[in-house]
ROZADREN-657724 format. One record per residue (C-alpha): y, z, x; residue number from 0. Coordinates in Angstrom, 2 decimals, always signed. Each point is the difference from the previous one (the first is absolute). Layout:
BEGIN
         Y         Z         X     k
         Y         Z         X   NUM
...
END
This chain:
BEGIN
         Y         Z         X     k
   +205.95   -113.88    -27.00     0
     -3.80     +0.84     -0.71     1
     -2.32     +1.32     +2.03     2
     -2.44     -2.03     +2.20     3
     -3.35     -0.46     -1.15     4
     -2.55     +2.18     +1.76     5
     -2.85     -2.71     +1.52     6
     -3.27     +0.79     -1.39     7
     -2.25     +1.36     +2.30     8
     -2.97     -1.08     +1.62     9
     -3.07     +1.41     -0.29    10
     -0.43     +1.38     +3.21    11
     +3.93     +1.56     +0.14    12
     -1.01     +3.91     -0.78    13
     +4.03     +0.65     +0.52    14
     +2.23     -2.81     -1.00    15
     +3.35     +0.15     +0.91    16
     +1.86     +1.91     -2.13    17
     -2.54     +2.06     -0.62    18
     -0.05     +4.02     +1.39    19
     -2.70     +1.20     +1.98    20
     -1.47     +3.70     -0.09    21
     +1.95     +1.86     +2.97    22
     -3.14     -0.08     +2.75    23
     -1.08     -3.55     -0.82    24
     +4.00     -1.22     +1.05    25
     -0.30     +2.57     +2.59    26
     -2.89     -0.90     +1.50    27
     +1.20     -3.97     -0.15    28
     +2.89     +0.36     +1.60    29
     -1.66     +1.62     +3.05    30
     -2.44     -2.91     -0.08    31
     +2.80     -2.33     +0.28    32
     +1.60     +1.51     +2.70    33
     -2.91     +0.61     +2.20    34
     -0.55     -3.55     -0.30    35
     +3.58     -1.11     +0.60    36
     +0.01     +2.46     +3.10    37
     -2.02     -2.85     +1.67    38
     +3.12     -1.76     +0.93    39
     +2.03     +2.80     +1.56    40
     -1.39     -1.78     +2.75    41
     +2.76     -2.35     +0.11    42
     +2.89     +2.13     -0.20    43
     -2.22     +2.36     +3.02    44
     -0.60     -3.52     +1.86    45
     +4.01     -0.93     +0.23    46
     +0.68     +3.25     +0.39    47
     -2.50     +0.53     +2.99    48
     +1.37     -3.26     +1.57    49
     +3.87     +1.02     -0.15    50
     -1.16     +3.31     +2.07    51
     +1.18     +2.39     -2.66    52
     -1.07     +3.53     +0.82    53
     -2.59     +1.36     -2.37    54
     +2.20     +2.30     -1.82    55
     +2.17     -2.44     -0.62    56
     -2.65     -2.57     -1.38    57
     -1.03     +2.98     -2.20    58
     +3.67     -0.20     -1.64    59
     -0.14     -3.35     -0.24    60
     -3.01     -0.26     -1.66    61
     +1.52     +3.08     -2.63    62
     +2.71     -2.23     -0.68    63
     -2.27     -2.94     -0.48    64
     -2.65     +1.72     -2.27    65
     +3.28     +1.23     -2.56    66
     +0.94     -3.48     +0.24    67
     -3.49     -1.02     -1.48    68
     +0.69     +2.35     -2.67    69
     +3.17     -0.86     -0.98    70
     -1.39     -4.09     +0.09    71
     -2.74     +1.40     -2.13    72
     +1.89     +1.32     -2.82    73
     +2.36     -3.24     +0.26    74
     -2.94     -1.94     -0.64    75
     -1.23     +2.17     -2.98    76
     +3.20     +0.81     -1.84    77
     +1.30     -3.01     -1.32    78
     +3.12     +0.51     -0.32    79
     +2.37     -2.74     -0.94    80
     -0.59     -3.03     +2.30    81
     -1.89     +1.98     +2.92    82
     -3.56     +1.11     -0.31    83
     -3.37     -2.28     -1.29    84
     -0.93     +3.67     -1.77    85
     -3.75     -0.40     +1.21    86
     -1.72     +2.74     +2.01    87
     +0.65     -2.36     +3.37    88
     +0.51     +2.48     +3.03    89
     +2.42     -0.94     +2.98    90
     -1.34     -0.12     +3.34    91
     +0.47     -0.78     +3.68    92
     -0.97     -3.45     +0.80    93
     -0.98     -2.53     +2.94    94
     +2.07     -2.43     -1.47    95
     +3.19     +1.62     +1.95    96
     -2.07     +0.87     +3.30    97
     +0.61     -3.01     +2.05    98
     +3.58     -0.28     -1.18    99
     +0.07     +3.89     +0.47   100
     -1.45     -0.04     +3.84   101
     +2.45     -2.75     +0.75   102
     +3.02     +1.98     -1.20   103
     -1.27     +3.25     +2.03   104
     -0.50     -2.17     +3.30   105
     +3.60     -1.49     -0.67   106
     +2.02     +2.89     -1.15   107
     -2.18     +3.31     -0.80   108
     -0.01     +2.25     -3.30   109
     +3.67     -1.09     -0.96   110
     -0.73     -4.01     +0.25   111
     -3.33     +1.30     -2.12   112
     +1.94     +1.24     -2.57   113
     +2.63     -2.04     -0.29   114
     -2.02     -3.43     -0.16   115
     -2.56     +2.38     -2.23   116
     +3.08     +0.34     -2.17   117
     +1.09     -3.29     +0.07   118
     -3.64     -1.33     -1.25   119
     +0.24     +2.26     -3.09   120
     +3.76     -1.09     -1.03   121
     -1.87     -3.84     +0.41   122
     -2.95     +0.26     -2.01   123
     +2.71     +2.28     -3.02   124
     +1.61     -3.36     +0.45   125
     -3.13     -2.34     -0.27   126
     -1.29     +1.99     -2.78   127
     +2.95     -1.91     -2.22   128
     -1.26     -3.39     +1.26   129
     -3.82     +0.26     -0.23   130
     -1.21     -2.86     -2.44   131
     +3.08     -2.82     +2.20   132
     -1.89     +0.88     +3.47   133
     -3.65     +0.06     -1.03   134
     +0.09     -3.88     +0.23   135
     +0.62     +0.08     +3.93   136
     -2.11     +3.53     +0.62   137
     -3.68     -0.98     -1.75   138
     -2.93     +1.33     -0.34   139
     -2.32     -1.01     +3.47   140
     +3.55     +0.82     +1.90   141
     -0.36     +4.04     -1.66   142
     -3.54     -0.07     +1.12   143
     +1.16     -1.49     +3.62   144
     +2.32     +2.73     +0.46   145
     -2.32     +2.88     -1.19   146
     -2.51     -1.41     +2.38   147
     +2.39     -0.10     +2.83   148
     +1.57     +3.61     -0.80   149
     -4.08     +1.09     +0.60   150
     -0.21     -1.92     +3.40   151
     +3.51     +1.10     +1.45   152
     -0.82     +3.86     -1.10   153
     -3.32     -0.06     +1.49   154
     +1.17     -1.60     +3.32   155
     +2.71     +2.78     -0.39   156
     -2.34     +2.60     -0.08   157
     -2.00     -1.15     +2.61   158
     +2.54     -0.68     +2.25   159
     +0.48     +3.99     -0.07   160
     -3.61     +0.63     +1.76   161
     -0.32     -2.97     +2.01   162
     +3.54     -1.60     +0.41   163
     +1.02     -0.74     +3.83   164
     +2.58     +3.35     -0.31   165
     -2.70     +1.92     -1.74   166
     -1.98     +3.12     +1.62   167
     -3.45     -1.07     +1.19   168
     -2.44     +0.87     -3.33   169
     -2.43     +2.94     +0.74   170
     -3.51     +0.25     -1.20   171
     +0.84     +2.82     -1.99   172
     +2.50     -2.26     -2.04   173
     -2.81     -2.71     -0.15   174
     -2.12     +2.70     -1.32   175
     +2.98     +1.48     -2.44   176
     +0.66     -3.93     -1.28   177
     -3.19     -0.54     -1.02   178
     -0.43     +3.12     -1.95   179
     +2.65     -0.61     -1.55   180
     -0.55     -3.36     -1.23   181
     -4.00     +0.32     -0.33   182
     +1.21     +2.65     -2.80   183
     +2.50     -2.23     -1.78   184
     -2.39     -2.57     -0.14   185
     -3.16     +2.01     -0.95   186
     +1.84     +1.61     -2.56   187
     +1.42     -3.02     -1.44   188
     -3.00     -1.88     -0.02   189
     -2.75     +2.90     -1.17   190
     +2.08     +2.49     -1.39   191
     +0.38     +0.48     -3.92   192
     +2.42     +0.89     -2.32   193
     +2.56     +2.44     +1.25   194
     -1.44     -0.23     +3.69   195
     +0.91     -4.06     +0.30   196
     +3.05     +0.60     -1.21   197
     +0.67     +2.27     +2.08   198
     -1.11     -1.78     +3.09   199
     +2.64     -0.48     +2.02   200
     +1.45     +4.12     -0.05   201
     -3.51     +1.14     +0.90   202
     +0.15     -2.76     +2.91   203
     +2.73     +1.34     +0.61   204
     -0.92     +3.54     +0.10   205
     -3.28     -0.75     +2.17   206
     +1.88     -1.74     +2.12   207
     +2.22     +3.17     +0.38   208
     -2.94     +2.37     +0.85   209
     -1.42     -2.48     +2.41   210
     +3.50     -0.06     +1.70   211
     -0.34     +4.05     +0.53   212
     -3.53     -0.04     +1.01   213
     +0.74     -3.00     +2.81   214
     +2.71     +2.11     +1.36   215
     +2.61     -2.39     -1.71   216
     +1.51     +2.55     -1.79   217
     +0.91     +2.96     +2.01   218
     +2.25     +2.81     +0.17   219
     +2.94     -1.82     +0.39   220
     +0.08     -1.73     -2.74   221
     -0.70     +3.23     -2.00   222
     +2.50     +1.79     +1.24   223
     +2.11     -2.33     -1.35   224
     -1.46     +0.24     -3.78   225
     -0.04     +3.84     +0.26   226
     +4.32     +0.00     +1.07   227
     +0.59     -2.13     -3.00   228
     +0.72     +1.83     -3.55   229
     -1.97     -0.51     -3.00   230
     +3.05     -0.89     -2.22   231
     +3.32     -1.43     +0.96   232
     +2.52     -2.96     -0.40   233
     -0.47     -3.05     +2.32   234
     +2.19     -0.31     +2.59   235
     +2.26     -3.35     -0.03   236
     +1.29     +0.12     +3.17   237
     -1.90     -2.98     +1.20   238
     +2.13     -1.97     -2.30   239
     +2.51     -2.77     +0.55   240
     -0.16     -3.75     -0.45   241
     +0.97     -2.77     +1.95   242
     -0.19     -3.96     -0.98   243
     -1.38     -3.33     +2.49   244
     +0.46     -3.35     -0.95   245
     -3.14     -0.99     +1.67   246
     -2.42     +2.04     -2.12   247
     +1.20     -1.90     -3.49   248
     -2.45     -2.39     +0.41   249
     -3.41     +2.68     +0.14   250
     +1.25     +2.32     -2.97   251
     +0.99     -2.66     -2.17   252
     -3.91     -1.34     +0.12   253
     -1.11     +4.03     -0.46   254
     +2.12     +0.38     -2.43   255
     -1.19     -3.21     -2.28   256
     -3.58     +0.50     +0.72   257
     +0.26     +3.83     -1.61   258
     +1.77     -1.33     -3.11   259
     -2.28     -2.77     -0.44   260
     -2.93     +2.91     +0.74   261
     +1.68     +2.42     -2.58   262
     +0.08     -2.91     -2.65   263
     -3.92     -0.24     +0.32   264
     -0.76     +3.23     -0.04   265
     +2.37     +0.94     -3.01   266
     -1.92     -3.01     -1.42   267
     -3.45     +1.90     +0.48   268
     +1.73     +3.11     -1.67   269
     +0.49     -2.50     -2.74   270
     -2.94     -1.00     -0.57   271
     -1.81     +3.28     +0.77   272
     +1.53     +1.81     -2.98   273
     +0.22     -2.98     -2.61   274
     -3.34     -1.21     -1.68   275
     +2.42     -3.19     -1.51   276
     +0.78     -0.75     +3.36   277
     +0.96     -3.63     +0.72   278
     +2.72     -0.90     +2.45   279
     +2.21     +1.68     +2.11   280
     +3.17     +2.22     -1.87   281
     +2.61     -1.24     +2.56   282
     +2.23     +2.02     -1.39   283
     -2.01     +3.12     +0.99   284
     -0.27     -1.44     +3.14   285
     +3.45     -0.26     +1.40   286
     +0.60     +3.20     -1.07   287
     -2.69     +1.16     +2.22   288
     +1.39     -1.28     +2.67   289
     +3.51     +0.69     -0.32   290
     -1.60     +3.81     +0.53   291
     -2.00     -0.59     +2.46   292
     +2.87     -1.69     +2.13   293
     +2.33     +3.02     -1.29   294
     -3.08     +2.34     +1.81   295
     +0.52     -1.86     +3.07   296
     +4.04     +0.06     +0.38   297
     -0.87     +3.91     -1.15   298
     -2.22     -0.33     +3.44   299
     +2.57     -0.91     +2.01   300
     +2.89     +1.88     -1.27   301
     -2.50     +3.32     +0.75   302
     -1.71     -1.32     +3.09   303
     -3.41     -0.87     -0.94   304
     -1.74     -3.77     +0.48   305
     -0.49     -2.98     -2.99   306
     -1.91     +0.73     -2.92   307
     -1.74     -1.86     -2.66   308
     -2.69     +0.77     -3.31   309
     -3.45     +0.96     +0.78   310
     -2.03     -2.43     -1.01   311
     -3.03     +2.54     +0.96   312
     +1.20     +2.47     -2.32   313
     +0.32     -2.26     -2.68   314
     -3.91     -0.92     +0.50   315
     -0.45     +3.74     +0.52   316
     +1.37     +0.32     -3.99   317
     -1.86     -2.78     -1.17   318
     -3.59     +1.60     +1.76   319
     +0.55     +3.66     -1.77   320
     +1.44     -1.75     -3.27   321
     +3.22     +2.38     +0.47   322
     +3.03     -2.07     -0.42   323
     +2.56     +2.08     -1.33   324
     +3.54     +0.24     +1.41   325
     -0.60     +3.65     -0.40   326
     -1.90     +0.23     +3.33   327
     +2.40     -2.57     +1.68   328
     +2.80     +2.92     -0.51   329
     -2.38     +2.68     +1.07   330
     -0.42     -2.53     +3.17   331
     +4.00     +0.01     +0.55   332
     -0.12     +3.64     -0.24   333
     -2.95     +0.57     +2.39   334
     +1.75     -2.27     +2.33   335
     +2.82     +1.85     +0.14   336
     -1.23     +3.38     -0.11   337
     -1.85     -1.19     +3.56   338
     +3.38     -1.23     +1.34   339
     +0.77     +3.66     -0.31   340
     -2.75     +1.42     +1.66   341
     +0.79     -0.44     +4.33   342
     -3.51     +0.73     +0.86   343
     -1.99     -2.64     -1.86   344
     +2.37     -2.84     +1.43   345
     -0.30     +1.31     +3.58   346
     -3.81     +0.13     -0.42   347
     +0.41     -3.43     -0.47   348
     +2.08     -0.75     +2.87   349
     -2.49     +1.23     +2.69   350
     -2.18     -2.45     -0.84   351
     -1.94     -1.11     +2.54   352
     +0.29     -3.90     +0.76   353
     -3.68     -0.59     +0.05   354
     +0.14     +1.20     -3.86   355
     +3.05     -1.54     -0.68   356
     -0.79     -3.65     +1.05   357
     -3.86     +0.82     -1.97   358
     +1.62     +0.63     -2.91   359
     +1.91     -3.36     +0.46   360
     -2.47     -1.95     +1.03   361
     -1.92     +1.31     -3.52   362
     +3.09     -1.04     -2.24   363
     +0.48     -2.99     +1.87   364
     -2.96     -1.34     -1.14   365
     +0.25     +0.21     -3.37   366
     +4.03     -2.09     +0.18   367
     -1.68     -2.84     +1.73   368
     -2.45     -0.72     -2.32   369
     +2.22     +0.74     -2.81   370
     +2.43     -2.84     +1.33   371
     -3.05     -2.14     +0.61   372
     -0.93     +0.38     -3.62   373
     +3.69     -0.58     -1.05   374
     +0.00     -3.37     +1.91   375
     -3.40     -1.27     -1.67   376
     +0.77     +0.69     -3.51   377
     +2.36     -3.17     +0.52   378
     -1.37     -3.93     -0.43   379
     +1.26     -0.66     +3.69   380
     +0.19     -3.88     +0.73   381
     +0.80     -1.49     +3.44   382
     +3.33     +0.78     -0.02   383
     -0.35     +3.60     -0.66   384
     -3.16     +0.12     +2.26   385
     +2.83     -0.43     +3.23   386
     +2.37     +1.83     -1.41   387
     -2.40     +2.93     -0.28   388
     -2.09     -1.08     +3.07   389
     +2.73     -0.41     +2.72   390
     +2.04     +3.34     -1.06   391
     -3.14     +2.27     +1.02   392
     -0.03     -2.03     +3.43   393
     +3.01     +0.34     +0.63   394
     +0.05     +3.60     -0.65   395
     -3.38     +0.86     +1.87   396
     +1.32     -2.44     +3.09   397
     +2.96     +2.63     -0.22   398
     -2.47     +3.09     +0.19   399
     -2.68     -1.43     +2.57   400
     +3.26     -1.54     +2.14   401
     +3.26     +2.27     -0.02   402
     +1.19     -1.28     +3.27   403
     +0.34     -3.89     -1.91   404
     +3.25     +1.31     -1.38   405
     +1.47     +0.82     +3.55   406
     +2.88     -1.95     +0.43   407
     +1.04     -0.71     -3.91   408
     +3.83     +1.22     -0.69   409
     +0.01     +3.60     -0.67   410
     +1.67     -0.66     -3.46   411
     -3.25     -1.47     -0.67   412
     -2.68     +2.23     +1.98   413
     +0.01     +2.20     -4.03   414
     -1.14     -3.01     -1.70   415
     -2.19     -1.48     +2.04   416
     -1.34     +3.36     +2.19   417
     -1.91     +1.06     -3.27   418
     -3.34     -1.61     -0.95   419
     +0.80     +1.60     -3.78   420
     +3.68     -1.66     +0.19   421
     -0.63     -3.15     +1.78   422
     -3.01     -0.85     -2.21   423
     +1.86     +0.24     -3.25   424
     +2.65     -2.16     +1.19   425
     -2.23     -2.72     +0.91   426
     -1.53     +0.02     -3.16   427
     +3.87     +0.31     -1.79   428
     +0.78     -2.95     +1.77   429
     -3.16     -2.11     -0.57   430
     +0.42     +0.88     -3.55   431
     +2.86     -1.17     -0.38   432
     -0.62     -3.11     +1.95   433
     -3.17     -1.43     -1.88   434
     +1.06     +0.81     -3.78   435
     +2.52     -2.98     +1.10   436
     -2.36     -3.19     -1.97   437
     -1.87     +2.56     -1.93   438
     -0.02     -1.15     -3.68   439
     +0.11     +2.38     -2.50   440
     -1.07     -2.06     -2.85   441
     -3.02     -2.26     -0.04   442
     -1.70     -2.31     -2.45   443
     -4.07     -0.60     -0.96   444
     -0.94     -2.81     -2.44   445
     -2.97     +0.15     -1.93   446
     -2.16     -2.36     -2.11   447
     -1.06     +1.36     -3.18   448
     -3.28     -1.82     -0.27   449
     -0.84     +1.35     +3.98   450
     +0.87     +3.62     +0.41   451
     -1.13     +1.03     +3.57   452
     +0.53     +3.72     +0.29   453
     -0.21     -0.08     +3.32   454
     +1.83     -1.82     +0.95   455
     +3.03     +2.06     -1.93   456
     -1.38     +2.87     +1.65   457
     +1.05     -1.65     +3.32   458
     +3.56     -0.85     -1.08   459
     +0.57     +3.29     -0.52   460
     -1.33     +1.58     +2.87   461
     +1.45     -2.53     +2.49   462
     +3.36     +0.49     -1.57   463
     -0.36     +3.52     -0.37   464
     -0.66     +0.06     +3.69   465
     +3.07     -1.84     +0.51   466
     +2.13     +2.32     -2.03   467
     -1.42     +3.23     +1.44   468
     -1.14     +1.43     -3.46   469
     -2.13     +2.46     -0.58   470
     -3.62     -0.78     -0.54   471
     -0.50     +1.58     -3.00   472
     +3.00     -1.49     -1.76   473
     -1.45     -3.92     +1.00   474
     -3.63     +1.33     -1.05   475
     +1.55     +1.11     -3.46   476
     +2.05     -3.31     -0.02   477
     -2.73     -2.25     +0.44   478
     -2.01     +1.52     -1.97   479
     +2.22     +0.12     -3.22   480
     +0.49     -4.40     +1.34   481
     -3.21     -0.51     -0.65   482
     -0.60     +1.63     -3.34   483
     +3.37     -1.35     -1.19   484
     -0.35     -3.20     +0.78   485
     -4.17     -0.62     -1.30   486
     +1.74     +2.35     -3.07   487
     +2.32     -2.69     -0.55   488
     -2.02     -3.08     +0.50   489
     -2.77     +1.25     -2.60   490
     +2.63     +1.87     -2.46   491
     +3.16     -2.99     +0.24   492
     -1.68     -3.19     +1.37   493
     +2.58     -0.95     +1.81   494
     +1.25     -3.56     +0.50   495
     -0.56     -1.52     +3.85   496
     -0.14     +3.25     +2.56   497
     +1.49     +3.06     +0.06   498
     +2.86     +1.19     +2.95   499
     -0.07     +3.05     +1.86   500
     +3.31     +1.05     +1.52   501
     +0.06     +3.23     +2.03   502
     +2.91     +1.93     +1.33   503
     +0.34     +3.65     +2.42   504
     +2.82     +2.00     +1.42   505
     -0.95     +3.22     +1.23   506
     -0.20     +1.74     -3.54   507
     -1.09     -3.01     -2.13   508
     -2.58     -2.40     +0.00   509
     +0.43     -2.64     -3.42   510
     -3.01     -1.92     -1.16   511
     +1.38     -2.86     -2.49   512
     -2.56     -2.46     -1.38   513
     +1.32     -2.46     -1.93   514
     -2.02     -3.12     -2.13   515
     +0.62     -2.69     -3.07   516
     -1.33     +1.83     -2.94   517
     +0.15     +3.01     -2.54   518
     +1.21     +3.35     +1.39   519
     -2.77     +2.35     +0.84   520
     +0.37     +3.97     -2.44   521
     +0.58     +2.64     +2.16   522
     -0.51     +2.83     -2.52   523
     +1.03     +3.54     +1.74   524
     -2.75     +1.71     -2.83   525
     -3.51     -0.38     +0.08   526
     -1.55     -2.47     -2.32   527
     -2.46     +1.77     -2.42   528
     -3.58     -0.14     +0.27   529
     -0.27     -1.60     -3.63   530
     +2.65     -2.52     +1.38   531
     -1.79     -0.66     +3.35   532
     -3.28     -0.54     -1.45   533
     +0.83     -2.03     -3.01   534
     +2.43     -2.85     +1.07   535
     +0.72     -1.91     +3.19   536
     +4.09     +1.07     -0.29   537
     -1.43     +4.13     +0.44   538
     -1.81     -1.40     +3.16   539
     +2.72     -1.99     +1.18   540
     +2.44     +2.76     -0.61   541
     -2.31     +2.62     +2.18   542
     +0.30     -2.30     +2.71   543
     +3.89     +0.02     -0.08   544
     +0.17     +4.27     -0.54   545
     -2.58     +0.29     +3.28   546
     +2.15     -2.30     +1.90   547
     +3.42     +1.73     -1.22   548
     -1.83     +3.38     +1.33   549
     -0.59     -1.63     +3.77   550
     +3.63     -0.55     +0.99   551
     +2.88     +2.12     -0.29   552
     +2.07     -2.23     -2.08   553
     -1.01     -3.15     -1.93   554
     +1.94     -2.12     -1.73   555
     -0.48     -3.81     -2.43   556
     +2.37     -2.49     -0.13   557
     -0.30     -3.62     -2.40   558
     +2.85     -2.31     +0.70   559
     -0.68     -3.84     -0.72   560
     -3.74     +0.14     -0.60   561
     -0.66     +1.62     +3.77   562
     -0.81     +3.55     -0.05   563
     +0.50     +2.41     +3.26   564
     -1.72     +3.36     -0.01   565
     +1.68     +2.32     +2.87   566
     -2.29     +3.21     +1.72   567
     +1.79     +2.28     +1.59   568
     -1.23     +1.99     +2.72   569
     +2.56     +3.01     +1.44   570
     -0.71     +0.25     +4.37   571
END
């Protein structure tokens, strides 16, 4: 079997993929990436906190969990046989599985954790096989929905930990410790350059540490701790058993769909990042991707760490420094690793004070919202979609602002609807699946040859592509290559009486057919000649059809009784 082609690379790639690094350029990557994936140990540190594990035991934990990240890393990277999308696309912790996560703790502590953690990752290895037959019923504006949501539930999570009803009153010093901590995130983020902004969230991290010992926050106790532990050892698994509950289905079924539909976009950004040709999505790629990344997370909780997913940071991270080499995702892997092994750096983690902790959240939290909120928009949303979209976030912020509304409700049902993250995405499931009941997939636009209103085809599309839930700028392309088409073929093939328009969509396909009484219309797939173009009408007319050929992703020309049809094809 040959070899796959190598993508040509972009101009501002400096590393493709398969390309080798000099040694401190991949070294000094990989620590980039993992200072910047270190952000959201805060998740594993916030269910960790919660289930009242003692420090040195969230310290093996987290050792277990950061060799887990390894190992997911290299799955991702190899690409071996069906498991792996072999594109530097780091594993790390994620807030999809923290509502689900807290829920399991509260139920059944670390072994209900790890079993249900477990269970998530055999689910998505299983929904990795069906990806393109489910898309249909999971789209777009739902993803964004549920990445929105997994920002709001985390946030209220972290909150909860300051100023929940069971917390311990908040001191000034933490007020004071908070908002060094994410005054520096920000103001590093926002003014810093180059290495510094990338860097943000560590040195947040770190000033947020040294505000902690100055307030008093950080005291001897909690380095007596950090000076027992060794420098180099094995994590302890003792922590480690599973157990299984019925109940909590329902919540890590939703986690686990919302990271594979999250790993398909960001192994779609990888796609793009390190191909110049780019044009659509290499599906194939992406179910390998996330058959490893749900192989990471049954990994998770076979070892006793919490759900993972890609870093969709650290994939922007390689497309900012131009380094996109799968060189520096195994130097990641190994880093990772090489930290599980090393006590004292995970237990300087776990003495993190809460007022950091829920900072450092609140600064990553940020950044999911809007990211869902931009996920949602780049969808034509019509009324339909509008409610489904609409009454899913009220219903999960009713859930936040009002937990006592679920007193009463079955306990087998308190999982499902006792998370605002959960609760919401089953609304919208169900609305979804409700209104595409009367939703026509095809639709038809005639046209009179002697009147062409552009306009007014603009609005056919963009109503129906509202309906249909496409993506914007698929229906701009569309309607755009409409128009030209159909003024091509009224001044090229004078067509007899008007011209019909028949458009069709599923959730990978929208079909533009126009069909008409008269000659076929040449769809050359080589340029016309200059000579050609400039001396006869045919050169012109044969321009027209080789610029419309180039707007679609298929064309094709039909002539069957004296009516022509011209199909564009547009792949979703």
């Amino acid at each position: 079997m040959p070899a796959e082609a190598s993508p040509r690379k972009p101009a501002n790639i400096v590393y493709a993929l398969d390309e080798a690094p000099p040694l401190l350029v991949t070294a000094g990557n990989a620590v980039q990436h993992v200072a910047l994936i270190s952000i959201n140990f805060v998740y594993p540190l916030l269910i960790f906190r919660l289930a009242d594990v003692p420090v040195s035991g969230v310290a093996s934990l987290l050792a277990v969990g950061l060799m887990v990240l390894g190992a997911g890393t290299f799955l991702q990277a190899v690409k071996r046989g069906p498991v792996g999308s072999g594109f530097l696309c780091p594993a790390t912790f994620t807030a999809a599985y923290l509502s689900p996560s807290l829920l399991a703790v509260k139920a059944g502590g670390l072994p209900l954790l790890f079993g249900m953690t477990l269970f998530a990752g055999t689910l998505e290895v299983l929904f990795s096989r069906l990806l393109n037959r489910v898309r249909p019923y999971f789209p777009t504006e739902i993803s964004g929905l549920v990445i929105f949501m997994i920002g709001i539930s985390a946030g209220m999570a972290g909150l909860r930990l300051m100023f929940g009803s069971n917390a311990e009153p908040v001191t000034s010093a933490e007020w004071s410790v908070a908002g060094v901590t994410l005054a520096s995130m920000v103001a590093f983020n926002i003014w810093g350059r180059g290495l510094v902004r990338m860097l943000c969230a560590l040195e947040g991290l770190v000033a947020g540490y040294m505000a902690a010992w100055f307030a008093g926050l950080l005291g001897g106790g909690q380095f007596d701790i950090l000076a027992r532990v060794d420098w180099i050892a094995l994590p302890s698994l003792q922590h480690v058993s599973w157990s299984f509950d019925l109940a909590l289905v329902a919540p890590f079924v939703i986690a686990c769909l919302a990271v594979a539909m999250k790993a398909v976009g960001t192994i779609t950004v990888c796609q793009r990042m390190v191909d110049a040709d780019w044009v659509r999505p290499n599906m194939v790629s992406a179910t390998r991707g996330v058959l490893a990344d749900g192989i990471t997370t049954m990994l998770a909780g076979i070892a006793g760490a919490v759900g993972t997913n890609t870093s969709t940071p650290s994939v922007g991270l390689a497309s900012a420094t131009g380094v996109a080499s799968r060189y520096v995702a195994y130097a990641i892997g190994a880093l990772f690793i090489v930290l599980g092994l090393t006590p004292k750096l995970a237990t300087l983690l776990a003495v993190m004070p809460r007022a950091v902790m829920v900072a450092a959240l609140l600064f990553t939290i940020c950044f999911i919202v809007i990211n869902g909120l931009q996920i949602i928009g780049s969808r034509l949303l019509d009324a339909r979609r509008t409610l489904v979209i609409g009454a899913a976030i009220i219903a999960g912020i009713a859930v936040e602002a009002f937990p006592t509304m679920t007193t009463g409700a079955p306990p087998s049902l308190l999982p499902m609807i006792g998370s605002s993250f959960v609760f919401s995405t089953l609304i919208a499931l169900a609305l979804n699946l409700l209104f595409r009941l009367g939703v026509k997939k095809t639709a038809t636009m005639k046209v009179e040859a002697i009147n062409i209103e552009p306009e007014k085809i603009e609005q056919f599309m963009e109503a129906q592509g509202a309906l249909w839930g496409a993506r914007r700028d698929i229906i701009d392309r569309a309607s755009f290559n409409l128009t030209q088409s159909i003024e091509t073929i009224v001044e090229a093939c004078e067509p007899q009486g008007g011209l019909e328009i028949t458009a069709s969509f599923d959730e990978f396909n929208l079909d533009l057919r126009v069909s008409y009484l008269g000659p076929p219309l040449e769809l050359p797939e080589k340029r016309p000649t200059n000579q050609e173009i400039m001396e006869s009408e045919e050169g012109q007319r044969k321009l027209a059809g080789f610029m419309l050929r180039r707007q679609a992703d298929r064309v094709a020309a039909t002539h069957k009784a004296g009516r022509s049809t011209i199909l564009f094809h547009f792949d979703h």
